[in-house]
PDB file of N, CA, C and O in Angstrom:
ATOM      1  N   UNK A   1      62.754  82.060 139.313  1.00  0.00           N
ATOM      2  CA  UNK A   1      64.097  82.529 139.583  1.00  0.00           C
ATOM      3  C   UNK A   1      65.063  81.815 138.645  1.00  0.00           C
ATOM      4  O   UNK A   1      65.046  80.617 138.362  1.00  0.00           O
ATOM      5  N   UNK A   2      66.226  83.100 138.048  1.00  0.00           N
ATOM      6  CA  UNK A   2      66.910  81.612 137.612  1.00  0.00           C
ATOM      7  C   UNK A   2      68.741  81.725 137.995  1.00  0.00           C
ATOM      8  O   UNK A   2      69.085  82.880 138.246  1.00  0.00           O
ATOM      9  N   UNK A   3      69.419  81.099 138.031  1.00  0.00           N
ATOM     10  CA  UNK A   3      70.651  80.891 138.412  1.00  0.00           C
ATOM     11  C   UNK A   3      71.738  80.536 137.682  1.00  0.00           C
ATOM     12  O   UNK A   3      71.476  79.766 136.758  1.00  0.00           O
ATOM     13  N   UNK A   4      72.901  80.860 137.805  1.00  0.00           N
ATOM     14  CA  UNK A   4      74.319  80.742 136.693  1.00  0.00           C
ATOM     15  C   UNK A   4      74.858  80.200 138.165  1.00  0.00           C
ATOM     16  O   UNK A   4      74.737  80.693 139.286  1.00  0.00           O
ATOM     17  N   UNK A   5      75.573  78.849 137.656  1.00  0.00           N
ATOM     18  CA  UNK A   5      76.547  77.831 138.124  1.00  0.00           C
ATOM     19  C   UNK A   5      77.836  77.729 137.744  1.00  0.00           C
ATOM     20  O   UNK A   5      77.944  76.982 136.772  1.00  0.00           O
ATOM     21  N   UNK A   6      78.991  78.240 138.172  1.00  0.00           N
ATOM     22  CA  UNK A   6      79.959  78.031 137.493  1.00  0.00           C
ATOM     23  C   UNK A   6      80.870  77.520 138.516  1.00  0.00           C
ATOM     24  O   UNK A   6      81.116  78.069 139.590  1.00  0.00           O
ATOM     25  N   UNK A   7      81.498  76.068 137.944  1.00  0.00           N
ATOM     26  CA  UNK A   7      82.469  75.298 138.431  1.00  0.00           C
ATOM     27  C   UNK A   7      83.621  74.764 137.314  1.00  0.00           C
ATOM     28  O   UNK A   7      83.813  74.871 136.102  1.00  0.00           O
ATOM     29  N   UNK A   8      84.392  73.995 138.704  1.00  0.00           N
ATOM     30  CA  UNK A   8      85.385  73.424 138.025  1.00  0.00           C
ATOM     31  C   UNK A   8      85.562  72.096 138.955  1.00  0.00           C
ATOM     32  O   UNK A   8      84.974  71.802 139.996  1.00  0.00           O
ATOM     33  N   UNK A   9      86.706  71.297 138.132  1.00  0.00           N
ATOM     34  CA  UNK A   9      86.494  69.639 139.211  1.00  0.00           C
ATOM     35  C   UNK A   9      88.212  69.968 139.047  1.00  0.00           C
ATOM     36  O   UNK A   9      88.804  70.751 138.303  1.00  0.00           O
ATOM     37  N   UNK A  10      88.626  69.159 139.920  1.00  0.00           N
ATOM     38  CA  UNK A  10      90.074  68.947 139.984  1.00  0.00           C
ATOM     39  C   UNK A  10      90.104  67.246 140.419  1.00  0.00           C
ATOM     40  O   UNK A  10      89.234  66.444 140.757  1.00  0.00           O
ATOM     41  N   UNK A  11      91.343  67.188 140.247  1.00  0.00           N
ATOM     42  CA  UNK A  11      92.692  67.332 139.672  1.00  0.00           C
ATOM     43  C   UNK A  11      92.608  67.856 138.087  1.00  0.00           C
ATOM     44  O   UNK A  11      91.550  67.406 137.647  1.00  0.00           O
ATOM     45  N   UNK A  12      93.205  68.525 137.185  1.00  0.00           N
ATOM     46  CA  UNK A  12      93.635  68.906 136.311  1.00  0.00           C
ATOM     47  C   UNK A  12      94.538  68.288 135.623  1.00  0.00           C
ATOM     48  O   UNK A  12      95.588  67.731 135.941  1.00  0.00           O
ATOM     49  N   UNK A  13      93.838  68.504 134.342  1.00  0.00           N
ATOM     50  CA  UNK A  13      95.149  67.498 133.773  1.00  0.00           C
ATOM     51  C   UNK A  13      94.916  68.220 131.902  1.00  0.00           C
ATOM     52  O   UNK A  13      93.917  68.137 131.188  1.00  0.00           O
ATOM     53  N   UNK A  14      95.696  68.603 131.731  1.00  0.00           N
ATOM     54  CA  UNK A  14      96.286  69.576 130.570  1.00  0.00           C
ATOM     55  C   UNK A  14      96.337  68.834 128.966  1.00  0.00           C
ATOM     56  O   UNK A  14      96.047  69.299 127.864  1.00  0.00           O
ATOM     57  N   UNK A  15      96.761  67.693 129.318  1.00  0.00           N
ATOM     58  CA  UNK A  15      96.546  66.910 128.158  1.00  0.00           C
ATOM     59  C   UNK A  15      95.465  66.569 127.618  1.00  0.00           C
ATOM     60  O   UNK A  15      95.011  66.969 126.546  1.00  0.00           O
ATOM     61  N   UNK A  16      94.906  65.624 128.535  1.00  0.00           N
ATOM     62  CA  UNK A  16      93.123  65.106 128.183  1.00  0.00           C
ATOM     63  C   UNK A  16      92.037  65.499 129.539  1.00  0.00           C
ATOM     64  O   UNK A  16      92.302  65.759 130.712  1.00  0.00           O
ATOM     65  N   UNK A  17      91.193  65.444 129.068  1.00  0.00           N
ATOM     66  CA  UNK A  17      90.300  65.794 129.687  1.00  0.00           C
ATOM     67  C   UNK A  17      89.630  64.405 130.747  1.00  0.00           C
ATOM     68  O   UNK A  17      89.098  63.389 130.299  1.00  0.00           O
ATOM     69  N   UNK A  18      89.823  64.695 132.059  1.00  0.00           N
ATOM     70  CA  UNK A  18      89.841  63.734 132.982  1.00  0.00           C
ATOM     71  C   UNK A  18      88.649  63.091 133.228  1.00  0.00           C
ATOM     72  O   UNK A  18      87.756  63.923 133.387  1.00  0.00           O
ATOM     73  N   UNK A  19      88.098  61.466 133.366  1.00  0.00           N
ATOM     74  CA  UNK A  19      87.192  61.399 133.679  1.00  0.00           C
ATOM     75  C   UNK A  19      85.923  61.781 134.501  1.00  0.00           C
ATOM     76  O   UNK A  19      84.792  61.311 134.374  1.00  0.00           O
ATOM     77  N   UNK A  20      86.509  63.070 135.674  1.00  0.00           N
ATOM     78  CA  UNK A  20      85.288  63.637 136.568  1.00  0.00           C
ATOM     79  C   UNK A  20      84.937  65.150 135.676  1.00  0.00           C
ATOM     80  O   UNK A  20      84.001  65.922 135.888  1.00  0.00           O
ATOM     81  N   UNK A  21      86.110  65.268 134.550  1.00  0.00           N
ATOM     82  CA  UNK A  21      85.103  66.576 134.023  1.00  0.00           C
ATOM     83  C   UNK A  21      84.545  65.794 132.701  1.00  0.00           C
ATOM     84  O   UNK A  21      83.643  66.498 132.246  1.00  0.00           O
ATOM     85  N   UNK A  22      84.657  65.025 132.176  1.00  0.00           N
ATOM     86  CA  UNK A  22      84.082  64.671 131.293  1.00  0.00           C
ATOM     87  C   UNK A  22      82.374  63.975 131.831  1.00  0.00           C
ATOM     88  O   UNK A  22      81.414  63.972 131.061  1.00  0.00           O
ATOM     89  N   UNK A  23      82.324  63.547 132.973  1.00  0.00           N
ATOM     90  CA  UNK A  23      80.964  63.284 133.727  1.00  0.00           C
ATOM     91  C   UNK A  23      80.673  64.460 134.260  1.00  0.00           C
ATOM     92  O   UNK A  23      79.588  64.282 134.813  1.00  0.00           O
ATOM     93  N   UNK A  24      81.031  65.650 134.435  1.00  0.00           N
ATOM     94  CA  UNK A  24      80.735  66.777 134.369  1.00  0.00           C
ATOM     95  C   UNK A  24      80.109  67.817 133.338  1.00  0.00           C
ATOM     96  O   UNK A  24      79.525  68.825 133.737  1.00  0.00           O
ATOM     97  N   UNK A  25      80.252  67.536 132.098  1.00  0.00           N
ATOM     98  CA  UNK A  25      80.219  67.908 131.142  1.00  0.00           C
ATOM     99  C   UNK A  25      79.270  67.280 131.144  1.00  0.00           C
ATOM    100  O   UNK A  25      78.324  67.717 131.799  1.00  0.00           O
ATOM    101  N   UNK A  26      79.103  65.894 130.361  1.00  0.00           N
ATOM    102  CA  UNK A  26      77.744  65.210 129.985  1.00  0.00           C
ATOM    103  C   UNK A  26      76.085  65.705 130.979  1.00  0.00           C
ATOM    104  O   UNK A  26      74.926  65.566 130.588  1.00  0.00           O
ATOM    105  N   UNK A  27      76.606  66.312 132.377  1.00  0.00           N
ATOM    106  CA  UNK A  27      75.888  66.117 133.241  1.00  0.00           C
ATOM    107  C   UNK A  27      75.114  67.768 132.856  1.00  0.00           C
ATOM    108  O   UNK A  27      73.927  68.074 132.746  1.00  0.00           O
ATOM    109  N   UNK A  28      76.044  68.375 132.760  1.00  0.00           N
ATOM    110  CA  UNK A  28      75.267  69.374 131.822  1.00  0.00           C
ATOM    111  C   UNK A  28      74.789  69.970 130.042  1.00  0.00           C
ATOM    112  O   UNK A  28      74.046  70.898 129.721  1.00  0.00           O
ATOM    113  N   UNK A  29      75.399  69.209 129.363  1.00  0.00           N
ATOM    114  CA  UNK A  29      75.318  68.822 128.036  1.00  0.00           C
ATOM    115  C   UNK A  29      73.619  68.420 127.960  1.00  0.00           C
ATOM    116  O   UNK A  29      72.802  68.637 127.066  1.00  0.00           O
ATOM    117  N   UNK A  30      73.489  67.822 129.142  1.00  0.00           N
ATOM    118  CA  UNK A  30      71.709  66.757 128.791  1.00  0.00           C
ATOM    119  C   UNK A  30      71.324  67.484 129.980  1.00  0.00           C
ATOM    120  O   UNK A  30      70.128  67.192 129.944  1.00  0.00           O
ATOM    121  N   UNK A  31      71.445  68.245 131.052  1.00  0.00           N
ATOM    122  CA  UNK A  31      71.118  68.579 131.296  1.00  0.00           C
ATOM    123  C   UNK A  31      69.461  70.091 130.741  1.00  0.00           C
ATOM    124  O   UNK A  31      69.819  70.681 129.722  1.00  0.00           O
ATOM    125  N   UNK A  32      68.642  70.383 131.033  1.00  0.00           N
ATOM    126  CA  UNK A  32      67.808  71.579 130.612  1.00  0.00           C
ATOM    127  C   UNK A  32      68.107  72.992 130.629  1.00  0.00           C
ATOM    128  O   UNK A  32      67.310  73.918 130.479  1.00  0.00           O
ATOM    129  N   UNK A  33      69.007  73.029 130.775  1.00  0.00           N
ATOM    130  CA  UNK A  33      69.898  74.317 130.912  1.00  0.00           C
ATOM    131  C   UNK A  33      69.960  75.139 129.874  1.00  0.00           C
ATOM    132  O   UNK A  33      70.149  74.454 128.868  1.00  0.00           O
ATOM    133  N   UNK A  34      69.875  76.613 129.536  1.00  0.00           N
ATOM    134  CA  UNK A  34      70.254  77.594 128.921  1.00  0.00           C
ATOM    135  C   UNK A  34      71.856  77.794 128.945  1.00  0.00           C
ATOM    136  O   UNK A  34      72.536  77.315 129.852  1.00  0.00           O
ATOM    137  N   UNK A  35      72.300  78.394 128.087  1.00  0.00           N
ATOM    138  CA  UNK A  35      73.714  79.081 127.937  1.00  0.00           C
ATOM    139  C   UNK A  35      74.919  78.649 128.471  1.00  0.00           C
ATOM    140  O   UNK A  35      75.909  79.305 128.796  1.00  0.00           O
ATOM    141  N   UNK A  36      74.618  77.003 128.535  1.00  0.00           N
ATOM    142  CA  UNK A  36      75.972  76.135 128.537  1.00  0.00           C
ATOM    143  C   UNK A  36      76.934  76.426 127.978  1.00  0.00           C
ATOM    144  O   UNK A  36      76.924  76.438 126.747  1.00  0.00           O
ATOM    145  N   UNK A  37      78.383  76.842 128.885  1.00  0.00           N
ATOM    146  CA  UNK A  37      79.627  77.086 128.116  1.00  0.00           C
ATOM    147  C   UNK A  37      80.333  75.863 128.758  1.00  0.00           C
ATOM    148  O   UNK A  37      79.927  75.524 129.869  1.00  0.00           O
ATOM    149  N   UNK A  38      81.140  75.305 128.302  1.00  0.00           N
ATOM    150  CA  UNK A  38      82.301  74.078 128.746  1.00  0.00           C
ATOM    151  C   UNK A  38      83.411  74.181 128.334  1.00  0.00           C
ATOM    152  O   UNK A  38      83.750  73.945 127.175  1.00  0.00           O
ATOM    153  N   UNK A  39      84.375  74.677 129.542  1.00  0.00           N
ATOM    154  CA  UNK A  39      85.969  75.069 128.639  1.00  0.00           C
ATOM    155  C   UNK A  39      86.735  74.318 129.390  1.00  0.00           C
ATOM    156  O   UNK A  39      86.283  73.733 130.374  1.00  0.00           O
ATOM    157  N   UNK A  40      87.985  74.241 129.022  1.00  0.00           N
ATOM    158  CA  UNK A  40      89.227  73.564 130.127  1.00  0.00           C
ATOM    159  C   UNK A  40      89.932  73.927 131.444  1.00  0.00           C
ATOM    160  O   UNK A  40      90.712  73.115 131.942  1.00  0.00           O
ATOM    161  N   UNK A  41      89.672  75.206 132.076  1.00  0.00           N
ATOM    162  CA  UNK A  41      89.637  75.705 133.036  1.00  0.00           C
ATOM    163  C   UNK A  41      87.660  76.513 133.866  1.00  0.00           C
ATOM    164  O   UNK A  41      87.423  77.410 134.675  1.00  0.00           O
ATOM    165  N   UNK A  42      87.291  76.121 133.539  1.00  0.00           N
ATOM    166  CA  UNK A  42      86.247  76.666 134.202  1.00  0.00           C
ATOM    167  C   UNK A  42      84.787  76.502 133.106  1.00  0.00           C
ATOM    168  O   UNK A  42      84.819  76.439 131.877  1.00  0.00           O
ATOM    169  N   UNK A  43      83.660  76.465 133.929  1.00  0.00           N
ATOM    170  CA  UNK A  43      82.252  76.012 133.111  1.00  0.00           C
ATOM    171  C   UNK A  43      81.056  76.868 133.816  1.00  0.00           C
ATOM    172  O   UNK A  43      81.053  77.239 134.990  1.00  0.00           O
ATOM    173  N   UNK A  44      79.938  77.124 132.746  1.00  0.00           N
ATOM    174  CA  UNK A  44      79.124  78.048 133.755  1.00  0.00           C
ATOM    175  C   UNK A  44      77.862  77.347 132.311  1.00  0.00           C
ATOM    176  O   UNK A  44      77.970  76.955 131.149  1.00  0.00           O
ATOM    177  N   UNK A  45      76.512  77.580 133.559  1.00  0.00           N
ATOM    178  CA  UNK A  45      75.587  77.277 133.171  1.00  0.00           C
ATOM    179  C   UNK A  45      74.622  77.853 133.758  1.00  0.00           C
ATOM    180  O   UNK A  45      74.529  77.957 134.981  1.00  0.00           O
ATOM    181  N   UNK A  46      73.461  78.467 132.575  1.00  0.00           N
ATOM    182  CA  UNK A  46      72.306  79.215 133.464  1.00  0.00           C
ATOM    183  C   UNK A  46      70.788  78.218 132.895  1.00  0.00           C
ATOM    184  O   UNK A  46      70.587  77.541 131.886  1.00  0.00           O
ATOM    185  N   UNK A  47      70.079  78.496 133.904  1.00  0.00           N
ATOM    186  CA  UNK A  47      68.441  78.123 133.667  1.00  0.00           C
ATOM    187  C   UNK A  47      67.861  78.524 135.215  1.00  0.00           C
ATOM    188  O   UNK A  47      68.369  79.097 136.179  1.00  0.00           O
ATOM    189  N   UNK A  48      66.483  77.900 134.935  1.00  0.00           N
ATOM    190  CA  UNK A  48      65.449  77.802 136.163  1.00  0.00           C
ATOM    191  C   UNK A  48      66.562  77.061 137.435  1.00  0.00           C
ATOM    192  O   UNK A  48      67.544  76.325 137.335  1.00  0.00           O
ATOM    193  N   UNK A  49      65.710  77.790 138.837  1.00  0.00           N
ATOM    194  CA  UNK A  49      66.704  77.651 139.808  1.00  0.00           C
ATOM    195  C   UNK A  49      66.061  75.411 139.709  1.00  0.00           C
ATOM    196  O   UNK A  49      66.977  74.591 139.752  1.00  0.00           O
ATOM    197  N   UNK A  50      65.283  75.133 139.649  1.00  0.00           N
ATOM    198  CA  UNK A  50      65.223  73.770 140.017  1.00  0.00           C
ATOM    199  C   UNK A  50      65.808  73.215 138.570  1.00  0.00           C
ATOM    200  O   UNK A  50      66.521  72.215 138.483  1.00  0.00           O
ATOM    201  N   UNK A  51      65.466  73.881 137.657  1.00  0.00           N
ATOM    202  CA  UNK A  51      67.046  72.776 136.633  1.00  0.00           C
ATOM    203  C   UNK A  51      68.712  73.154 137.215  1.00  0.00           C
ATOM    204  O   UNK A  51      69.730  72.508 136.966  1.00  0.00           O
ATOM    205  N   UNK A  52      68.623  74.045 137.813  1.00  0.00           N
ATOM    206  CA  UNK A  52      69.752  74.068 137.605  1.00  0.00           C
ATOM    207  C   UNK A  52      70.329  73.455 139.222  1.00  0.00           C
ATOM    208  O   UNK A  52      71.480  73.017 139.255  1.00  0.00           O
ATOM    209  N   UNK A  53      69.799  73.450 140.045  1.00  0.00           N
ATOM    210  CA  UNK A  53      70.052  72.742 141.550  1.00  0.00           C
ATOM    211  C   UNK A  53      70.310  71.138 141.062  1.00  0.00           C
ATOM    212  O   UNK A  53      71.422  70.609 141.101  1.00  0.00           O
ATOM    213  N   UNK A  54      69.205  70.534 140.644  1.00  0.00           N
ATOM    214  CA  UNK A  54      68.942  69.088 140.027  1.00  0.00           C
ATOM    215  C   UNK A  54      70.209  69.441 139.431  1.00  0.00           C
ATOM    216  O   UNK A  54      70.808  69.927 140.390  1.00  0.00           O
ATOM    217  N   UNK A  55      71.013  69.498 138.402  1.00  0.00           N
ATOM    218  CA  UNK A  55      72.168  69.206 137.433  1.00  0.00           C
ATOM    219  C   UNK A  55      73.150  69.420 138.637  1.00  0.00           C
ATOM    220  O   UNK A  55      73.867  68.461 138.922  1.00  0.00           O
ATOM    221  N   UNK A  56      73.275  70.665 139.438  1.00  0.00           N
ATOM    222  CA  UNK A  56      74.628  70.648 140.512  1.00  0.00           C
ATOM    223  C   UNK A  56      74.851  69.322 141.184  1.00  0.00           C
ATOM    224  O   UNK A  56      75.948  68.773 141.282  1.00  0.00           O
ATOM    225  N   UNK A  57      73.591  68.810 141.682  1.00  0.00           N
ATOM    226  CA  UNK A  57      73.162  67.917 142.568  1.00  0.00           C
ATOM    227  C   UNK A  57      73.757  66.640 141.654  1.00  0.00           C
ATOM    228  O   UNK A  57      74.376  65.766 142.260  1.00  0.00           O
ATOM    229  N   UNK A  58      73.612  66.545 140.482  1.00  0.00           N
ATOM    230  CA  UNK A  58      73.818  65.267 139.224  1.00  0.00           C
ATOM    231  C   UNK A  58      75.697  65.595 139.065  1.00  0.00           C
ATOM    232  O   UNK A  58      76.410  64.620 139.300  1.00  0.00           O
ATOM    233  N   UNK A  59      76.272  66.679 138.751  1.00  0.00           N
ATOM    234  CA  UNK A  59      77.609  67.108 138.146  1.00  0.00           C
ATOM    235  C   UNK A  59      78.193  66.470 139.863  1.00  0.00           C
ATOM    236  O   UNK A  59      78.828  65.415 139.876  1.00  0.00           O
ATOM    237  N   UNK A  60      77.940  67.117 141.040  1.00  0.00           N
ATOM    238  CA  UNK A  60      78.816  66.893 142.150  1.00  0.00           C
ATOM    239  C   UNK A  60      78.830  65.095 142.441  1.00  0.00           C
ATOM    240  O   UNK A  60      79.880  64.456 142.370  1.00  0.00           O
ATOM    241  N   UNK A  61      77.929  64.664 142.661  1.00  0.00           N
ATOM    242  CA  UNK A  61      77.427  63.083 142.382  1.00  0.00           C
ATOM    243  C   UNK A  61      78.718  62.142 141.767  1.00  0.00           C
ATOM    244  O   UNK A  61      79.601  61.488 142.321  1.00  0.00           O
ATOM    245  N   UNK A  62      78.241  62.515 139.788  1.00  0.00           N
ATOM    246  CA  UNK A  62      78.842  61.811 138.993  1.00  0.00           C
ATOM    247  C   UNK A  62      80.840  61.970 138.910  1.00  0.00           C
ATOM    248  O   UNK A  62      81.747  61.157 138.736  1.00  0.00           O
ATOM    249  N   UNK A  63      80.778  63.414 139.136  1.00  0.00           N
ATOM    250  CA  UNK A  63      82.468  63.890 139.214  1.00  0.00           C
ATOM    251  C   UNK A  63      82.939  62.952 140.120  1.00  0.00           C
ATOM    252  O   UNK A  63      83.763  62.075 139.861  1.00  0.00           O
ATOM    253  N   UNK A  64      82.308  63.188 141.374  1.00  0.00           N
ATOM    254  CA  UNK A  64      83.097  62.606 142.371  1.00  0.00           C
ATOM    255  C   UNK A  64      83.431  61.477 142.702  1.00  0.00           C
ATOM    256  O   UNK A  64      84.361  61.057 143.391  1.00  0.00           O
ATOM    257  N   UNK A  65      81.943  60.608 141.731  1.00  0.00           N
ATOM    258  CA  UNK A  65      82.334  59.336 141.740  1.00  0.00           C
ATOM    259  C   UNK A  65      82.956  58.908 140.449  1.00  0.00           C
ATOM    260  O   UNK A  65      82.952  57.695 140.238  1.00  0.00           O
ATOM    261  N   UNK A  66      83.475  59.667 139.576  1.00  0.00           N
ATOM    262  CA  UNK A  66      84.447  59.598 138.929  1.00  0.00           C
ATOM    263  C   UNK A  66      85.805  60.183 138.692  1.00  0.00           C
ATOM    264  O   UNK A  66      86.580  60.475 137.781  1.00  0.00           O
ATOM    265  N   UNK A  67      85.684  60.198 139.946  1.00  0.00           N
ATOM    266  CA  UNK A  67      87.372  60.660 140.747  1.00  0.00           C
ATOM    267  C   UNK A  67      87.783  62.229 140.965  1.00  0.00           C
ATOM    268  O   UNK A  67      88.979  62.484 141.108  1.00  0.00           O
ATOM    269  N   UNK A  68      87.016  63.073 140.988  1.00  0.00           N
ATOM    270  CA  UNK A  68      87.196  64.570 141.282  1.00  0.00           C
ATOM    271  C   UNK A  68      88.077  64.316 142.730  1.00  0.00           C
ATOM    272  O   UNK A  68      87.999  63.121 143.015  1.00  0.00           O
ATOM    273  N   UNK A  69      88.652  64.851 143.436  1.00  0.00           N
ATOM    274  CA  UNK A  69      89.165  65.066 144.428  1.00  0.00           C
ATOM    275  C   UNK A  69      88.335  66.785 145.195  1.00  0.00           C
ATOM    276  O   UNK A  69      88.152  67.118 146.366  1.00  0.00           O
ATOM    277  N   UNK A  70      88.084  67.364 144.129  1.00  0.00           N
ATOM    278  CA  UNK A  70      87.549  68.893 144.841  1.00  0.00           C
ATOM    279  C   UNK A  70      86.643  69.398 143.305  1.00  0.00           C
ATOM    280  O   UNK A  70      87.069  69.295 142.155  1.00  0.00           O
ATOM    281  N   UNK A  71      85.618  69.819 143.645  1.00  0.00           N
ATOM    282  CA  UNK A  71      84.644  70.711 142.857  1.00  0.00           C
ATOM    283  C   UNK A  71      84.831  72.325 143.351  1.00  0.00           C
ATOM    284  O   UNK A  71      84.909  72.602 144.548  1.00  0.00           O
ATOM    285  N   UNK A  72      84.876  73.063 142.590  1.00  0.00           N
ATOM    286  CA  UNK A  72      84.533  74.443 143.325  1.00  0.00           C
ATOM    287  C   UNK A  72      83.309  74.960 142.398  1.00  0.00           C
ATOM    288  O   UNK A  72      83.094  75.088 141.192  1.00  0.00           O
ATOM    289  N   UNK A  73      82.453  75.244 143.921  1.00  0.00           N
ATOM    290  CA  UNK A  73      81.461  75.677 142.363  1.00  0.00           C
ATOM    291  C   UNK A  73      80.848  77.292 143.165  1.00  0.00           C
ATOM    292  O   UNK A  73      80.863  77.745 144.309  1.00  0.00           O
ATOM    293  N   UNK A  74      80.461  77.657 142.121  1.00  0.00           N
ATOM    294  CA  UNK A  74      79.446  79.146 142.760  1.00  0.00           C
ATOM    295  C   UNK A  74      77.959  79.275 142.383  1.00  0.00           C
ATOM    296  O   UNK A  74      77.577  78.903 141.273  1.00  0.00           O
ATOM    297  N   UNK A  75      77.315  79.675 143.077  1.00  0.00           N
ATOM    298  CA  UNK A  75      75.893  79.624 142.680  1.00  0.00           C
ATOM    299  C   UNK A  75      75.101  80.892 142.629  1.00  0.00           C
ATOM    300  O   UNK A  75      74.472  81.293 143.607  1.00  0.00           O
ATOM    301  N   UNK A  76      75.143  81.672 141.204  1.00  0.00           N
ATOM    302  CA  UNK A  76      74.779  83.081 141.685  1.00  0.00           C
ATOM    303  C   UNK A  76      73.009  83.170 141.309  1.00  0.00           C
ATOM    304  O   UNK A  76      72.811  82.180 140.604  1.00  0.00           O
ATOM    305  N   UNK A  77      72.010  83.737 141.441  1.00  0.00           N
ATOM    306  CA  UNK A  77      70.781  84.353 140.927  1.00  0.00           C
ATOM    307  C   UNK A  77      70.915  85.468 140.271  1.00  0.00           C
ATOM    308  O   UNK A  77      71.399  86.522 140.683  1.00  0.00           O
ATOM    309  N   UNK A  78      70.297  85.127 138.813  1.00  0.00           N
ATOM    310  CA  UNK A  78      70.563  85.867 137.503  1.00  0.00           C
ATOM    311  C   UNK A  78      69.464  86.908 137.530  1.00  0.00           C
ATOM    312  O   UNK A  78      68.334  86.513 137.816  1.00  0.00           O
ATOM    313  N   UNK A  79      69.690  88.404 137.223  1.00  0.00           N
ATOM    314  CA  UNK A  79      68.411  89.343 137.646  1.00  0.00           C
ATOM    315  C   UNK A  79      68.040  89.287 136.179  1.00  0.00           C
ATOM    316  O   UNK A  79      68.990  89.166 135.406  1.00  0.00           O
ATOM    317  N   UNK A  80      66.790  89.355 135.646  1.00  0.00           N
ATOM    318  CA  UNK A  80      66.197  89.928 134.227  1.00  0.00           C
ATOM    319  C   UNK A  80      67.072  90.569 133.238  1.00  0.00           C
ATOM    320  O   UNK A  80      67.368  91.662 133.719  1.00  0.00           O
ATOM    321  N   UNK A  81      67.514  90.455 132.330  1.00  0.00           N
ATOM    322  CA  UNK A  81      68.555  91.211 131.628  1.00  0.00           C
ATOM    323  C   UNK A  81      69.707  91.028 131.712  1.00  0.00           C
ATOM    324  O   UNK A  81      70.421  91.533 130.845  1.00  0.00           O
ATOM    325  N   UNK A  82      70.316  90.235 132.792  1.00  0.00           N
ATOM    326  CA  UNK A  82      71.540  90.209 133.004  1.00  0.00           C
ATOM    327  C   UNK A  82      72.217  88.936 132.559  1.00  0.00           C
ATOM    328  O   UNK A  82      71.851  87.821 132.930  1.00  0.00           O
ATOM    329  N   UNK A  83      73.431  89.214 131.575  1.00  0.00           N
ATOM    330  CA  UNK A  83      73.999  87.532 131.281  1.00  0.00           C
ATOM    331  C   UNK A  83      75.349  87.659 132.251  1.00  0.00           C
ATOM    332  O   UNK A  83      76.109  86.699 132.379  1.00  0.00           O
TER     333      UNK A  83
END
């Protein structure tokens, strides 16, 4: 099976990029993941459902203990063909 993750961490901050998305980022950067996108409002990542649970499980972790206040994330299952 495989799955597309797409979140975001808050607080927001427009200037630089805050320490819980930047441990967000790294967490999927090294993560095993296919078709990593990383933007300034929103991030999505697809692979196998156990890479990609393991990295949610690593991104919610590291954000939060680097000061996220709120994650929103979605967790969809990707059918054959579909990006």
């Amino acid at each position: 099976m495989r799955l597309r993750v797409e979140f975001t961490t808050e607080p927001f901050d427009l200037d630089e990029a805050p320490p819980h998305a930047v441990a967000a980022r790294e967490v999927l950067q090294t993560a095993a993941l296919d078709a990593v996108d990383v933007g300034p409002f929103g991030n999505t990542a697809e692979g196998g459902a156990d890479q990609v649970l393991t990295a949610v499980d690593a991104l919610l972790r590291k954000s939060l203990a680097a000061g996220a206040t709120r994650v929103s994330l979605q967790v969809n299952v990707v059918g054959e063909g579909e990006k």
